[in-house]
N, C-alpha and C positions, 0 to 999 in steps of 0.2 A: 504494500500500500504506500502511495505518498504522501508527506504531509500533508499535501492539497485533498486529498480525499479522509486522513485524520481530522482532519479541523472538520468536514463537512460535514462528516458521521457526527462528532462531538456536540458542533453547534445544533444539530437535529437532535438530539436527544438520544443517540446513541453513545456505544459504550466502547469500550477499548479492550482490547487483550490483552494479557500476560509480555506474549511477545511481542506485539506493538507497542507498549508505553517500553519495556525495555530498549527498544531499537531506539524510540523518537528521542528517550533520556541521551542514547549514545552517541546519535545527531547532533543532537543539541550541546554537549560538552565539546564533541569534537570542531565544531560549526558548522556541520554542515545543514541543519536547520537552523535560520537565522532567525535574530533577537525578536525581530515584527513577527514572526512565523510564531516563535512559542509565545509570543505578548498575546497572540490571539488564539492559542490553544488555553494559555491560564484564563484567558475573560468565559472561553466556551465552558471550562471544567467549572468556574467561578459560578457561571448562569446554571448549566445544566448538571450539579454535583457527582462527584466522583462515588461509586460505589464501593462497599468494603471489599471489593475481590480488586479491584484498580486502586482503592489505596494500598493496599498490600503490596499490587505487584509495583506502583509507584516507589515509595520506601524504599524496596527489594532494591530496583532501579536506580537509585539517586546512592541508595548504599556502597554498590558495587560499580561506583562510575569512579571509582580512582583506589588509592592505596587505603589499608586497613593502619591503625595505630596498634603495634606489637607492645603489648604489656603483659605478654606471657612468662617474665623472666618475673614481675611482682607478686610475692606472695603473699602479700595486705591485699584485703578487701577493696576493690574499686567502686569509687560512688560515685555519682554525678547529681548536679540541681538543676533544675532550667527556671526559669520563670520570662513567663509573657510580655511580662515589664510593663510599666507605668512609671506614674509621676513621682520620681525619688526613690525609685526601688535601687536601693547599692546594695542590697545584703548579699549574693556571689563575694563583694571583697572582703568583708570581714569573715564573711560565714566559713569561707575554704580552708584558710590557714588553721580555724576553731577546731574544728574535723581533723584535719590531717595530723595538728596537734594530737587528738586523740586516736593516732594509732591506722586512719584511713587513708587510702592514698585517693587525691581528690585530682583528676584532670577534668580541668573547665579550659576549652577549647573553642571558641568565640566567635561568633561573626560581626559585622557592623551594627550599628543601632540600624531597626526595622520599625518603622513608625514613627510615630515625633516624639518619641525619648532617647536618652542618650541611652548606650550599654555599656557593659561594663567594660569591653574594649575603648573606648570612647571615655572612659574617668579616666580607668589606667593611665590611658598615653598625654591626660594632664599634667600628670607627672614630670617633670624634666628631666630627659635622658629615658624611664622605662620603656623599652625595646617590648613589643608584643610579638613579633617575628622572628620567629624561632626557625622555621622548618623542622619539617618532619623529626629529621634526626635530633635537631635541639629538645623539642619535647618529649622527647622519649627520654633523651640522657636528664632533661632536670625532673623528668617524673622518678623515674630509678635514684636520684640523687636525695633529695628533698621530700618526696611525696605526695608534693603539690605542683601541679604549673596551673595558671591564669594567663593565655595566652592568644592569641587568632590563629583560628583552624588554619594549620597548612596547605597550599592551594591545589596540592594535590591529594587531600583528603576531602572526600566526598563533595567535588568540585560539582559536581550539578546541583547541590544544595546553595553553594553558594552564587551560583549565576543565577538558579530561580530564585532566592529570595531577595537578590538586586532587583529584578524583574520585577519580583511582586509588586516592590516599594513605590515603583514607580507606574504602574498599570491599574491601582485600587484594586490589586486582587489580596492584598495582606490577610482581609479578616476572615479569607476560605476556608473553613474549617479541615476539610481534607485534606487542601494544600499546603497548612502551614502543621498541621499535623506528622504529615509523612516528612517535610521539613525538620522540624524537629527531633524527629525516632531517627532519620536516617544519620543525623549527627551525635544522635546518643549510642548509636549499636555497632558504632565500627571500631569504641573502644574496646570489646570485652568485658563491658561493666557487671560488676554483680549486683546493681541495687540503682535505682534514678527514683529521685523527688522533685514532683513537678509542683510550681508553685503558679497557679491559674491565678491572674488576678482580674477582678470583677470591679466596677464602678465607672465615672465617670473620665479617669486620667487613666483607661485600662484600654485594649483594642476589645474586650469583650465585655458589652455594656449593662450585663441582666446574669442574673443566679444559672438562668433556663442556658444562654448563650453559653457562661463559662462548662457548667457540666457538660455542654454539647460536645463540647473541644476535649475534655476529660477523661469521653468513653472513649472514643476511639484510641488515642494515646496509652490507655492502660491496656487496650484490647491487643496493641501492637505490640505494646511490653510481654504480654504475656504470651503471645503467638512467637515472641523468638526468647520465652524464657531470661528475660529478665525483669527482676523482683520491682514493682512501678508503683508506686507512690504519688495521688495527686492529690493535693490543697488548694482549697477557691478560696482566696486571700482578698481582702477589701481594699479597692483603690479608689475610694469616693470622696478621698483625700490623700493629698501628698504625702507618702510612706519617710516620716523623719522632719528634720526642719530645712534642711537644705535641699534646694533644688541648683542645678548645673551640674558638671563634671570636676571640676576642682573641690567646689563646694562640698561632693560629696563624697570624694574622696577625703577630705579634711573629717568628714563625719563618720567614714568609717573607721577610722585611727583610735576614733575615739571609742568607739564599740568596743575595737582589739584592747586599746587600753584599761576596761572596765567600764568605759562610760555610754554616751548618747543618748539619744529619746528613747523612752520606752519603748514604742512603739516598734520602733525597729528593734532594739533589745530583744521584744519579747516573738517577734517574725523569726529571727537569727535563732533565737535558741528552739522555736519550734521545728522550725526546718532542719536546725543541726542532730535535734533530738531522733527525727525521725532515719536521716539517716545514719548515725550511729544504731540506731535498732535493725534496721535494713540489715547492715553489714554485721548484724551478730557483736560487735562491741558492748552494746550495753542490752538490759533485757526490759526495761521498761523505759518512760519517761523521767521520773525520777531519776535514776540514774543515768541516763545519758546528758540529762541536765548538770552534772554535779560532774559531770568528767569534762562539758565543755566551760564550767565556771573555773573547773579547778586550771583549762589549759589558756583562760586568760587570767587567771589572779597570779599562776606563776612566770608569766610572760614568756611561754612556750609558742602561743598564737602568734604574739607578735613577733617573735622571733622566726616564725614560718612564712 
């Protein structure tokens, strides 16, 4: 089939195979379907939604469009966070170093900010001098080294993920729910993670605007966790207000400092330890709430986190 007859099926309310969203993904990475070509396959999937057997083989697709991140030599539990992001969500920066503190090896592996927040790549490189670009080989030696890296996905790791989610940004197709779904799984499952917690946020400064919207996005993400066996975790978190006090990249980088140090706004405080809590339990470190509370207080009162 060609593009031109893909798009035609899609835009009519037909559906796609296994083998055909695999090829059009392969296309599309290599160039040989060009940016206007899939800007109007995302608007047709966008109108006419993708079914669970095409987000699957989507995922599948986007997963295996470039190289795998080897973490087979780690013999810590690997976990991952994601969240949807909103207005002052920084908790990724304080949150990972808390975790790997205790005992987890935490690779957060980034893309650009997607919507009108910044990400956590995007505070990072506030910084003067931190380097986000690692390549492949770099993240691997400072996950093996440290336990942690906070960095941008290599652009040979799961490069069709990141060409559609430039795409989206700029086509209104961001809030698709299948499409930013398999988006997000296909950048959670080429680490070998044992455990992912998804932090959904819901409100006004969120891309998902209603309780009903954020679950929507929830089931299928846990569905996909589960269909390639990894242990999946999701939280619909309130964004009906700015998550902390500061808003911008610097600003809240400066706010997460504070976190690591013992301090910041509740509010964030108490998102960080929820999140941390869970996956500490995820990865078998701790066996309830309680205590995986009490392991990430104790890895910022000794200034183990910030040392991470």
């Amino acid at each position: 089939m060609t593009i031109l007859e893909l798009l035609a099926r899609k835009r009519d309310v037909g559906r796609l195979s296994t083998a055909e969203i695999s090829r059009l993904i392969k296309d599309y990475t290599s160039g040989s379907v060009t940016e206007y070509q899939m800007a109007a396959m995302l608007m047709a999937a966008y109108i006419n939604v993708l079914d669970k057997a095409e987000l699957t083989a989507l995922t599948d697709a986007m997963l295996n469009s470039g190289d795998l991140l080897d973490l087979s030599n780690i013999e810590a539990p690997k976990l991952e966070k994601h969240s949807t992001g909103g207005v002052g969500d920084k908790v990724s920066i304080p949150l990972a170093p808390m975790v790997a503190a205790c005992g987890v090896t935490v690779p957060l592996l980034r893309d650009r900010g997607l919507g009108f927040t910044g990400r956590t790549l995007d505070k990072l490189e506030s910084i003067p001098g931190f380097s986000t670009n690692l390549g492949l080989d770099g993240v691997q030696r400072m996950v093996s080294k440290t336990g942690l890296v906070m960095a941008g996905r290599p652009r040979n790791l799961v490069p069709a993920a990141s060409k559609l989610r430039a795409l989206q940004d700029v086509t209104g197709t961001v809030s698709s729910v299948p499409l930013l779904a398999a988006s997000i799984m296909s950048t959670k499952l080429v680490g070998d993670l044992n455990g992912l917690v998804l932090d959904i946020k819901v409100g006004e400064g969120a891309l998902m605007r209603t309780e009903a919207e954020a679950e929507t996005l929830a089931e299928p993400l846990a569905e996909l966790g589960r269909a390639y066996q990894l242990k999946t975790v999701a939280l619909v978190t309130s964004m009906k207000a700015p998550l902390g006090r500061e808003v911008g990249n610097a600003n809240e980088i400066a706010e997460s400092i504070a976190v690591l140090a013992g301090g910041g706004p509740d509010d964030l405080v108490e998102l960080t330890y929820a999140i941390g809590s869970e996956m500490l339990q995820l990865a078998g470190v701790a066996q309830n709430d309680e205590a995986a509370r009490q392991l990430l207080r104790a890895a910022v009162g000794t200034g183990a986190a910030m040392q991470k």
